[in-house]
DSSP file (Angstrom, degrees, kcal/mol; ACC not computed):
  #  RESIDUE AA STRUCTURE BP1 BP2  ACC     N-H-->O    O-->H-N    N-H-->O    O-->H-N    TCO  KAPPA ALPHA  PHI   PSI    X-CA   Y-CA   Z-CA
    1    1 A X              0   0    0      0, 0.0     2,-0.8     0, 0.0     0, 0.0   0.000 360.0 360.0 360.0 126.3  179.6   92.4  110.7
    2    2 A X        -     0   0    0      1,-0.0     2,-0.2     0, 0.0     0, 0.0  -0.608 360.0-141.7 -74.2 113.1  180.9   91.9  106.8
    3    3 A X        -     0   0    0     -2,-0.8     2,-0.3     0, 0.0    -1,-0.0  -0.629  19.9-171.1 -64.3 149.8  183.3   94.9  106.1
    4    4 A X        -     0   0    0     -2,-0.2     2,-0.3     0, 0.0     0, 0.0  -0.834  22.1-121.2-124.9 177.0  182.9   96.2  102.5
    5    5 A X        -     0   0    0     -2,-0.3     2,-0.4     2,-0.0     0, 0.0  -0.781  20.7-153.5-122.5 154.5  185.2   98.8  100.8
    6    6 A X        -     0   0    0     -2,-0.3     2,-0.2     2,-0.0     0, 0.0  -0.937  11.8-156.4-119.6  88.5  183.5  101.9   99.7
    7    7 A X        +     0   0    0     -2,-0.4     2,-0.3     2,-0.0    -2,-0.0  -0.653  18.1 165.5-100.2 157.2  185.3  103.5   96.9
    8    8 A X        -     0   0    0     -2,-0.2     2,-0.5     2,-0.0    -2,-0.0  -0.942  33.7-125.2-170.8 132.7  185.1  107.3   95.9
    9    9 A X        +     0   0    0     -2,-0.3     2,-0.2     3,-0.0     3,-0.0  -0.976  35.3 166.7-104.3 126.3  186.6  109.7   93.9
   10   10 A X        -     0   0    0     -2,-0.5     2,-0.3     5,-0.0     3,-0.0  -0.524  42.0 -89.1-117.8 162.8  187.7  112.8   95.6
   11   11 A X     >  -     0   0    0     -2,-0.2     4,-0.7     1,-0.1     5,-0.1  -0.791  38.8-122.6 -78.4 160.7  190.1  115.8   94.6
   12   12 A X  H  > S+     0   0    0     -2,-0.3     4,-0.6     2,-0.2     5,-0.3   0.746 101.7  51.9 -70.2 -32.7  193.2  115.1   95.5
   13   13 A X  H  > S+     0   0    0      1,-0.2     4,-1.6     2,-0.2     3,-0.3   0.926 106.5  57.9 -63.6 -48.1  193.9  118.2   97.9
   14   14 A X  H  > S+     0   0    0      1,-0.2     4,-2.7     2,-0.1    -1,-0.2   0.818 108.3  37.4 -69.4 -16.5  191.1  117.6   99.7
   15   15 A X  H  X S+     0   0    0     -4,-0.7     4,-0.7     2,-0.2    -1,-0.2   0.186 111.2  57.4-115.8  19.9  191.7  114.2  100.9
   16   16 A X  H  X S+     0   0    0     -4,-0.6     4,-4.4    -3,-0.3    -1,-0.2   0.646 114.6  43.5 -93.9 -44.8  195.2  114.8  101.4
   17   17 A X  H  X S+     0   0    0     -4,-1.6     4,-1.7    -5,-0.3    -2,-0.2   0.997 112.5  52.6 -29.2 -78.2  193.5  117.8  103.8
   18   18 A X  H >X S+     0   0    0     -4,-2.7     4,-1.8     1,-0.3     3,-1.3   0.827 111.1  44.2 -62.1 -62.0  191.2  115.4  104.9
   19   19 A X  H >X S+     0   0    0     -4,-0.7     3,-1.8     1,-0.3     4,-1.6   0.825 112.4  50.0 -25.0 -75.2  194.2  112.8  105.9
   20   20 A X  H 3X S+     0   0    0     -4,-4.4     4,-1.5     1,-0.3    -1,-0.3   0.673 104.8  57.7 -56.6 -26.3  196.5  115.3  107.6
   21   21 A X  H << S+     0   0    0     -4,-1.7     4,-0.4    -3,-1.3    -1,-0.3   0.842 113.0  38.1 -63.2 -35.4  193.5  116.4  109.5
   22   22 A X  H X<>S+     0   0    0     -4,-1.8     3,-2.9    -3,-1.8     5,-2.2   0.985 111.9  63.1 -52.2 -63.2  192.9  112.1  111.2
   23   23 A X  H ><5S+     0   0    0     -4,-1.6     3,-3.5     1,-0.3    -2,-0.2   0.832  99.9  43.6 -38.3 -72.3  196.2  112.1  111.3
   24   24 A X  T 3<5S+     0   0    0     -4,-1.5    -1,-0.3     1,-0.3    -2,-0.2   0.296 111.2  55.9 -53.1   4.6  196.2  115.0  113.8
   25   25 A X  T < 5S-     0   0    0     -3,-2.9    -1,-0.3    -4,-0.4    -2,-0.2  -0.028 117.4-112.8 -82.4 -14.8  193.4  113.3  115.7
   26   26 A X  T < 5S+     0   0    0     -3,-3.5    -3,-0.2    -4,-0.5     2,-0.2   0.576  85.2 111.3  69.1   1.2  195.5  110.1  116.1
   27   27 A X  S   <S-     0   0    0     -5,-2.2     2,-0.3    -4,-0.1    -1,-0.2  -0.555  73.8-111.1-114.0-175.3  193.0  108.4  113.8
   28   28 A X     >  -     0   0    0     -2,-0.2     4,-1.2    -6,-0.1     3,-0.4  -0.865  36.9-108.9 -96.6 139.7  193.1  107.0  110.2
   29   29 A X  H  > S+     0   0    0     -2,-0.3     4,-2.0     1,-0.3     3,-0.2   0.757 119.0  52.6 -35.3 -46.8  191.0  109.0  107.3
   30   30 A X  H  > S+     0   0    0      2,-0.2     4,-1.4     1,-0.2     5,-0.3   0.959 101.6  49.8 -46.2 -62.1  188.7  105.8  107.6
   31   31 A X  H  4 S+     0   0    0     -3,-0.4     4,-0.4     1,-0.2    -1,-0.2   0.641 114.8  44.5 -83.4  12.8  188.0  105.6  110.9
   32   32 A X  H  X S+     0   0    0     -4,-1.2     4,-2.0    -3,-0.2    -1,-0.2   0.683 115.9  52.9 -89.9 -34.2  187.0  109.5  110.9
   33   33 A X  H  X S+     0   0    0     -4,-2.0     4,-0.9    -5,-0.4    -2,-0.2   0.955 112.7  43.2 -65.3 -35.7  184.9  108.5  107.4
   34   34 A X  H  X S+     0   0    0     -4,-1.4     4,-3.4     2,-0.2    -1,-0.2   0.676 118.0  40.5-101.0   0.6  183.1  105.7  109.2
   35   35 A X  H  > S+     0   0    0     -4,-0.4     4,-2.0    -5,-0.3    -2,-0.2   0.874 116.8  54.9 -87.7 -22.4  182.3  107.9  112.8
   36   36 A X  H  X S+     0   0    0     -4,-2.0     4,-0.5     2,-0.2    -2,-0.2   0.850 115.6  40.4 -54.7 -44.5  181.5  111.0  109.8
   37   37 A X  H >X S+     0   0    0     -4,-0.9     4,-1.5     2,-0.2     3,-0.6   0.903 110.6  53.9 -76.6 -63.4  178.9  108.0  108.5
   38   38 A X  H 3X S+     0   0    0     -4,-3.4     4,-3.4     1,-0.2    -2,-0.2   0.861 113.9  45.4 -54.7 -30.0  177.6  106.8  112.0
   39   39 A X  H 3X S+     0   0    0     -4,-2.0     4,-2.7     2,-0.2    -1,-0.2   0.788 102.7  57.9 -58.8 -40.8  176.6  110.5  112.7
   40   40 A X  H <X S+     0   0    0     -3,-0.6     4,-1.1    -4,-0.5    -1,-0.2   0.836 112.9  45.3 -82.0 -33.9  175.1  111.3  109.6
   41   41 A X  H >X S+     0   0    0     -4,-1.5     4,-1.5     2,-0.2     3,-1.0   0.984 112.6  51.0 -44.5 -78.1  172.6  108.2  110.4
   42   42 A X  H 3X S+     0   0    0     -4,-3.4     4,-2.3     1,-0.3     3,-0.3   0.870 107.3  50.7  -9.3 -78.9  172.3  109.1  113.5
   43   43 A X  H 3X S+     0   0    0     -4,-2.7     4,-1.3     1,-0.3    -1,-0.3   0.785 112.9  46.5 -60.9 -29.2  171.3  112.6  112.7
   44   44 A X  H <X S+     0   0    0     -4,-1.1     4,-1.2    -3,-1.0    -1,-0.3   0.972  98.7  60.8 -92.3 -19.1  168.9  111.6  110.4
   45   45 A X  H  X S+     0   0    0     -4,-1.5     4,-3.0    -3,-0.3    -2,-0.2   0.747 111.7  52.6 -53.9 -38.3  167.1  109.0  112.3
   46   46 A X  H >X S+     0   0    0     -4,-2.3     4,-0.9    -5,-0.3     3,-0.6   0.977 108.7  43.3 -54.9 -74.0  166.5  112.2  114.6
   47   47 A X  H 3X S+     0   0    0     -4,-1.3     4,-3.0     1,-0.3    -1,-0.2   0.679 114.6  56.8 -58.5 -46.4  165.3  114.3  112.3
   48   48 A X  H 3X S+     0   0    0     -4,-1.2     4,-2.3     2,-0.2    -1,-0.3   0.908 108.3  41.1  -3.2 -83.1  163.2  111.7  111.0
   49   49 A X  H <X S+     0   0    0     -4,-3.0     4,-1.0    -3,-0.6    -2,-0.2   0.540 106.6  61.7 -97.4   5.2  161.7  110.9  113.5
   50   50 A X  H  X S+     0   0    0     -4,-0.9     4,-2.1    -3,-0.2    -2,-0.2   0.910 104.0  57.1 -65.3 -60.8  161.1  114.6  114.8
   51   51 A X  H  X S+     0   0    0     -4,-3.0     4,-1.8     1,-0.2    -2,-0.2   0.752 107.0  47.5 -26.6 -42.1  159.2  115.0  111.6
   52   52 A X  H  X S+     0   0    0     -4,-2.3     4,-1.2     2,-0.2    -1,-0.2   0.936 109.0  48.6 -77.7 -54.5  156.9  112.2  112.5
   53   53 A X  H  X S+     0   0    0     -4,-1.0     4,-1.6     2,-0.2    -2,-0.2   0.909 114.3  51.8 -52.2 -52.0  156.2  113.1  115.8
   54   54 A X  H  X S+     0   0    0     -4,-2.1     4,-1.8     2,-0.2    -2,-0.2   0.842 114.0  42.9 -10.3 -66.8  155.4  117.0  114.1
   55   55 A X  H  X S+     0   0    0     -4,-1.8     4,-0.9     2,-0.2    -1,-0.2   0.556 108.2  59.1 -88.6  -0.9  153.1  115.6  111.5
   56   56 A X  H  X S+     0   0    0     -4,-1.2     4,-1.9    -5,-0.2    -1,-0.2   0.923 112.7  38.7 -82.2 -50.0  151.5  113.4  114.1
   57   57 A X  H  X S+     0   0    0     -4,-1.6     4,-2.2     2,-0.3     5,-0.3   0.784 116.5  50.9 -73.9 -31.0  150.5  116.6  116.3
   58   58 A X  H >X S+     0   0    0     -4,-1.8     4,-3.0     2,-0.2     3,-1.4   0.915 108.9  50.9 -67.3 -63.2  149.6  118.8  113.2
   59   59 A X  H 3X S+     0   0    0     -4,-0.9     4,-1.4     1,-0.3     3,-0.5   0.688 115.5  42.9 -41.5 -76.1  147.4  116.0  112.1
   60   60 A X  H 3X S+     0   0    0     -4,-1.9     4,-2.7     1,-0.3    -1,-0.3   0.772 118.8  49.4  -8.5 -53.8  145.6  115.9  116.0
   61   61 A X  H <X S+     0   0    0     -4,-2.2     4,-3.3    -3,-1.4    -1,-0.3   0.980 102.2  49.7 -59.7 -60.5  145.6  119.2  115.7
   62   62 A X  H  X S+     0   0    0     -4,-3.0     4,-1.1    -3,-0.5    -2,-0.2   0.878 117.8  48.5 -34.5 -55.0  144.2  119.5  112.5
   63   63 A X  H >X S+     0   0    0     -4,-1.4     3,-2.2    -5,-0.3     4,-2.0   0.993 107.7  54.4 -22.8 -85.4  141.4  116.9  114.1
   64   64 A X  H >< S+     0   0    0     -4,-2.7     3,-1.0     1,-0.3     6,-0.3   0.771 103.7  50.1 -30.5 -69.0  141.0  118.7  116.9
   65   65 A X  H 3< S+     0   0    0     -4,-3.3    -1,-0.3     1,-0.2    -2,-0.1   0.700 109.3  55.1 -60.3 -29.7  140.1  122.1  115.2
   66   66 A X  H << S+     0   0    0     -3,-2.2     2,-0.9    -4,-1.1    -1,-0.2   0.870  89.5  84.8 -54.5 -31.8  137.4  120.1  113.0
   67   67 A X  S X< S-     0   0    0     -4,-2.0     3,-2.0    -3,-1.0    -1,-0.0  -0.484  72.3-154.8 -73.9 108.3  135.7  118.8  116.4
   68   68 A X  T 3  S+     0   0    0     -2,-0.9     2,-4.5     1,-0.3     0, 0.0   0.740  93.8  57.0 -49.9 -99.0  133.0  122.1  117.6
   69   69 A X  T 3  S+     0   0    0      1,-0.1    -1,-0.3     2,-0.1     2,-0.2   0.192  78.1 106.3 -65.3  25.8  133.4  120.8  121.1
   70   70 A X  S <  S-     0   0    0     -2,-4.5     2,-1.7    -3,-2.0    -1,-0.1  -0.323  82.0-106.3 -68.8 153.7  136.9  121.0  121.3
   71   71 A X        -     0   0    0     -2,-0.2     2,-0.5     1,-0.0    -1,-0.1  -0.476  30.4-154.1 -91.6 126.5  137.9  123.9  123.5
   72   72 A X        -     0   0    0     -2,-1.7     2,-0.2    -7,-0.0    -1,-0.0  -0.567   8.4-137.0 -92.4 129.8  139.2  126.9  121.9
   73   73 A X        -     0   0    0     -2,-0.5     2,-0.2     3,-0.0     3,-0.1  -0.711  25.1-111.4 -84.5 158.3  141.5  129.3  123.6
   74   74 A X     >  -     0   0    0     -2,-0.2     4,-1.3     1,-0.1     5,-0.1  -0.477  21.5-124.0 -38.9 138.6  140.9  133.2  123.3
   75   75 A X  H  > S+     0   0    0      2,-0.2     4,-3.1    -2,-0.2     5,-0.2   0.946 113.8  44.8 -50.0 -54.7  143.7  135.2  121.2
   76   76 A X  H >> S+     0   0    0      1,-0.3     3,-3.4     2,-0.2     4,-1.6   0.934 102.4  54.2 -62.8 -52.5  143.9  137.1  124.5
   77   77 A X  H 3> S+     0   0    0      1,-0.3     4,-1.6     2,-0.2    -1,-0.3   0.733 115.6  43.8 -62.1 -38.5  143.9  134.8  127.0
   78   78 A X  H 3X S+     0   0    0     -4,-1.3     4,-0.6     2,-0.2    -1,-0.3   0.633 109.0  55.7 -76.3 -13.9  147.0  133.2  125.1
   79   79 A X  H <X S+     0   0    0     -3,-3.4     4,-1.1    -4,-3.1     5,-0.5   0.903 116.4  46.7 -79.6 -44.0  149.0  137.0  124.3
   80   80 A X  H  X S+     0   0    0     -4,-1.6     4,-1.2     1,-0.3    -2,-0.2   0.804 110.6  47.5 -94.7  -5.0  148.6  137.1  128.3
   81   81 A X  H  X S+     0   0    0     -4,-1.6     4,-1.9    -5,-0.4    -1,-0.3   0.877 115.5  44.6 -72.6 -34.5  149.8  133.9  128.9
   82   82 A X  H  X S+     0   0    0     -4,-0.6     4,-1.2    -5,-0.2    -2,-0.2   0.820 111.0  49.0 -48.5 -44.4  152.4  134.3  126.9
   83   83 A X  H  X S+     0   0    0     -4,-1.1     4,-2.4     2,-0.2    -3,-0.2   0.752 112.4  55.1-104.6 -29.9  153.4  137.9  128.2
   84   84 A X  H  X S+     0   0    0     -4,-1.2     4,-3.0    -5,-0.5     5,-0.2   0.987 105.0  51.4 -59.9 -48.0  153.1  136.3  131.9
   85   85 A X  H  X S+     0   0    0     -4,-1.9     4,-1.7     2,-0.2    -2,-0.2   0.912 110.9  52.9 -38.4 -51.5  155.6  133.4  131.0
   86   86 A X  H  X S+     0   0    0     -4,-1.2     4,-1.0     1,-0.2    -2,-0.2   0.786 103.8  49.7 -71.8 -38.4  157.7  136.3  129.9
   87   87 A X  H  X S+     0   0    0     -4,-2.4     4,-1.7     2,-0.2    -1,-0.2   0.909 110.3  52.2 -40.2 -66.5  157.6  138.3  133.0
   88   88 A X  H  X S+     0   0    0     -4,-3.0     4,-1.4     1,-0.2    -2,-0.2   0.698 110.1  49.7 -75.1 -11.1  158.7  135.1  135.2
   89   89 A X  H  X S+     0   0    0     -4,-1.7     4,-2.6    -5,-0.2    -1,-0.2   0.989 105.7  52.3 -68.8 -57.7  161.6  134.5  132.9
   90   90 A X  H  X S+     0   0    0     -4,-1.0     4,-1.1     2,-0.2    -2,-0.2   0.812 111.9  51.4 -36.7 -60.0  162.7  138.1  133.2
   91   91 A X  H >X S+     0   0    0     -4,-1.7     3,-1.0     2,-0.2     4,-0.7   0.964 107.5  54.0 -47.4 -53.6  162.5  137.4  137.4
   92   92 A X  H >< S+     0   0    0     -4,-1.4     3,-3.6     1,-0.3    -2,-0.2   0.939 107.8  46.7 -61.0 -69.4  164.4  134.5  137.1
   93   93 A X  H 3< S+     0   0    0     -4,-2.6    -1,-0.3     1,-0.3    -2,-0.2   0.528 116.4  43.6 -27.6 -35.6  167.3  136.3  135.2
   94   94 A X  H <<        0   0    0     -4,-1.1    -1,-0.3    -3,-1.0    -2,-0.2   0.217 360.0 360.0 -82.7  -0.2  167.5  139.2  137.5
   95   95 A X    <<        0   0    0     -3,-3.6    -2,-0.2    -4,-0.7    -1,-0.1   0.666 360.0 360.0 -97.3 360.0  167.2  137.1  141.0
């Protein structure tokens, strides 16, 4: 892996903050900027690719609803599945 330097202008209070806080960590301001970095990747690759998975099921869904034989649930029949779910949760909590 090639290092490059990453240069920035900060206020000075804050990154004096932000040092004494590494510091108390044992670590250097860096290597908290580059695990601050890997995370933020991270976290968006997630999010990412939760979105995709999202718009992949609306879009099916969206399908789905077009297609007459698809099978259609009742409002009720899903309020009492719902309120049945809700019941066995409620058991579980109490046992």
């Amino acid at each position: 892996m090639t290092d490059v330097t990453y240069t920035f202008r900060v206020d000075r209070a804050l990154k004096e903050a932000f040092v004494a806080m590494a510091e108390e960590q044992d670590l250097s301001a860096a290597q908290v900027l580059r695990k601050m970095m890997r995370d933020a990747l991270e976290e968006h690759r997630q999010a990412a690719a939760h979105d995709r998975w999202t718009r992949r099921h609306i879009k099916a869904s969206m399908h789905d609803a077009d297609v007459p034989q698809t099978r259609r649930l009742a409002g009720e029949a899903v309020e009492g599945e719902w309120e049945r779910m809700k019941e066995e949760i409620k058991r579980r909590d109490h046992q």
